[in-house]
C-alpha positions as CSV (number, residue, x, y, z in Angstrom):
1,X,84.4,113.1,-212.3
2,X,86.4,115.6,-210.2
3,X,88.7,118.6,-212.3
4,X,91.8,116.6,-211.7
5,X,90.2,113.8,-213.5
6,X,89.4,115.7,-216.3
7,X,92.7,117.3,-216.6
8,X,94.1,113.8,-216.6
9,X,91.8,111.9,-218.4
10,X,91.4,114.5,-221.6
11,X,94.6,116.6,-223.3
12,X,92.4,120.0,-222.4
13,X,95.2,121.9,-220.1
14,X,94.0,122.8,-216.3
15,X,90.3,123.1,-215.9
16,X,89.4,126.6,-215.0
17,X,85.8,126.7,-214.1
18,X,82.8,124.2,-215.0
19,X,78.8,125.2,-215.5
20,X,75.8,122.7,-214.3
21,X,72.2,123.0,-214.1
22,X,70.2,126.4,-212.6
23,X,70.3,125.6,-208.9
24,X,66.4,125.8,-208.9
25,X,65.9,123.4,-211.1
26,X,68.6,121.0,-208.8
27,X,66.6,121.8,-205.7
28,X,63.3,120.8,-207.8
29,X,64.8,117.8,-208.9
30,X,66.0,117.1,-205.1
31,X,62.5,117.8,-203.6
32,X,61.0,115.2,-206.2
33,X,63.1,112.6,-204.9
34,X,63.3,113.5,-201.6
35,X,59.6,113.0,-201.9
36,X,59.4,110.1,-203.4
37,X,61.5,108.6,-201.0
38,X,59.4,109.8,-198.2
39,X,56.8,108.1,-199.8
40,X,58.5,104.8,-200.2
41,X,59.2,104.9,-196.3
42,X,55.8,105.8,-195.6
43,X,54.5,103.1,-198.0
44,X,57.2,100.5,-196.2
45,X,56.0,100.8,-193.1
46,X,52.5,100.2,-193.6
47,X,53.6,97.1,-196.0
48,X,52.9,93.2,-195.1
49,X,54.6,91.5,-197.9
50,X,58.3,90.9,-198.2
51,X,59.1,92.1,-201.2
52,X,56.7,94.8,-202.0
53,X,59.0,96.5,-198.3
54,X,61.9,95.8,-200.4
55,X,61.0,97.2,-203.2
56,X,60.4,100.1,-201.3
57,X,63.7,100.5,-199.7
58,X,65.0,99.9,-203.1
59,X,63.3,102.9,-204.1
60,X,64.2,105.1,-201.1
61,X,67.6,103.8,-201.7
62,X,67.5,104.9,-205.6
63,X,66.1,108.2,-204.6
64,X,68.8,109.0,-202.1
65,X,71.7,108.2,-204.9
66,X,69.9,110.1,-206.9
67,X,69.8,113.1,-204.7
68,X,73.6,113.0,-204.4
69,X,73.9,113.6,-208.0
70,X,72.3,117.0,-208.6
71,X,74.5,119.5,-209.6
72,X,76.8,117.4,-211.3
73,X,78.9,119.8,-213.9
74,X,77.9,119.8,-217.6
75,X,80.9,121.4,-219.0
76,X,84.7,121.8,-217.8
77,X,86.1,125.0,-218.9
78,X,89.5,124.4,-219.6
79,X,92.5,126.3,-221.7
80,X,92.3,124.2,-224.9
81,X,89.0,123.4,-225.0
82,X,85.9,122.2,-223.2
83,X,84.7,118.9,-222.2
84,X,81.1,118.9,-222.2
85,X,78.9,115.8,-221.3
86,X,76.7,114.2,-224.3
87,X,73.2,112.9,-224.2
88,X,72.3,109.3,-224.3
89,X,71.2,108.6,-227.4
90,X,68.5,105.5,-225.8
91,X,67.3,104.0,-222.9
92,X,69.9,101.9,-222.4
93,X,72.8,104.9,-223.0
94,X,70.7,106.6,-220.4
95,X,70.8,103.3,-217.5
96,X,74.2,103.1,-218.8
97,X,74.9,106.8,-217.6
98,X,73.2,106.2,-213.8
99,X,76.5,104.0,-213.5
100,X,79.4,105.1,-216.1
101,X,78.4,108.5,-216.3
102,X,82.3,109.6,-217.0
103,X,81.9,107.7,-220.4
104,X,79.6,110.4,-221.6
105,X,81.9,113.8,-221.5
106,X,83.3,114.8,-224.7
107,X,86.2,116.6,-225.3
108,X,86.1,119.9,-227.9
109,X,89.2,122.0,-228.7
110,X,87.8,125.9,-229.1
111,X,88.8,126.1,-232.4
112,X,86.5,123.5,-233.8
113,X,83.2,124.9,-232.3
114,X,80.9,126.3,-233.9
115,X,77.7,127.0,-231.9
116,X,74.9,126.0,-230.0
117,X,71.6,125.6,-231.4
118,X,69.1,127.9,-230.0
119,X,67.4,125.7,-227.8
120,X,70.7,124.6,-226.1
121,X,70.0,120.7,-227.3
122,X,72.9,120.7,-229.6
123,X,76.7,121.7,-230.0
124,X,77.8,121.9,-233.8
125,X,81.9,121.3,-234.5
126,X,84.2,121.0,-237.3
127,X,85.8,117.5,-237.5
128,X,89.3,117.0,-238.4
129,X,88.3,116.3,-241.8
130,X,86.4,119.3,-242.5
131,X,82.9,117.5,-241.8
132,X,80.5,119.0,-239.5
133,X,79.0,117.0,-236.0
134,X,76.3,117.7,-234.1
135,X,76.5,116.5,-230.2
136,X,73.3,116.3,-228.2
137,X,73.9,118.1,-225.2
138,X,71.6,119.0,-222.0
139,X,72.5,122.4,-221.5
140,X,69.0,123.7,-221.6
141,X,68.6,124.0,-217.3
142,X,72.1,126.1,-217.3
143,X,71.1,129.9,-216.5
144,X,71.5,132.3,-218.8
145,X,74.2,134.4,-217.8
146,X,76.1,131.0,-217.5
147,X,75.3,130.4,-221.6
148,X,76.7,134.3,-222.4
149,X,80.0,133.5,-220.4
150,X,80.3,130.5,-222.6
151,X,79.8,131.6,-225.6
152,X,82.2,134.6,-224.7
153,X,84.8,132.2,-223.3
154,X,84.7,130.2,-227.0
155,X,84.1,133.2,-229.3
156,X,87.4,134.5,-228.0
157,X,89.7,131.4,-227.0
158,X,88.5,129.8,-230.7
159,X,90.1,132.9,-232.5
160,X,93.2,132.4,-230.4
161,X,93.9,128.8,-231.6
């Protein structure tokens, strides 16, 4: 999902900046794959059944989709709010996401924020009825200077609202 998108798709103003994962742990993620594909190919070539080479080109293919995806933003900054993307809650949330990944941002106006947990797993909000909701969130892999600019960008735009 592009800015645009979000802008459209959620009621959180013009999307100003967005945060993903610490570019080494992208580029680890890549080499894994990137890897295992070269091992797939490797292990295709020397194959002599039909569908154990498919398999394998199944794999590489996988791997190679996979690559693309690194770096994928976690959070939109934008001037109501931010749209964040959720964790699947079970296995089949999380094949669900390889495909229909948009399905899993949330939006959350600033002024119903209350914090991240310390290990940067959760996201704790007020509800419109006063409740409180916790959001699993991956934001553990976002560097550290990242997580200050957020929590600077919210501690000041949920005091404005």
């Amino acid at each position: 999902m592009d800015e645009k998108e979000v802008a459209k798709r959620f009621p959180c103003g013009e999307v100003e900046g967005t945060f993903a994962d610490y570019i080494v742990v992208s580029w680890v993620m890549w080499l894994f794959f990137g890897a295992v594909a070269t091992w797939a190919m490797w292990h295709a070539e020397r194959g002599d059944v039909w569908n154990q080479i498919a398999l394998d080109y199944i794999i590489v293919g996988f791997c190679v989709w996979r690559m693309t995806r690194q770096r994928r933003p976690l959070v939109y900054v934008c001037q109501n709010g931010i749209v964040i993307r959720r964790r699947p809650a079970s296995l089949w949330e999380r094949i669900d996401m390889l495909w229909n990944g948009d399905n899993y941002y949330t939006f959350i106006p600033y002024s119903q924020i209350m914090g991240f947990t310390a290990n940067w797993e959760e996201i704790h909000m007020v509800t419109d009825s006063g409740g409180i909701l916790i959001v699993m969130v991956d934001l553990q892999f976002v560097q550290y200077n990242q997580k200050l600019e957020l929590l600077t960008l919210i501690d000041e735009r949920s005091h404005r609202a």
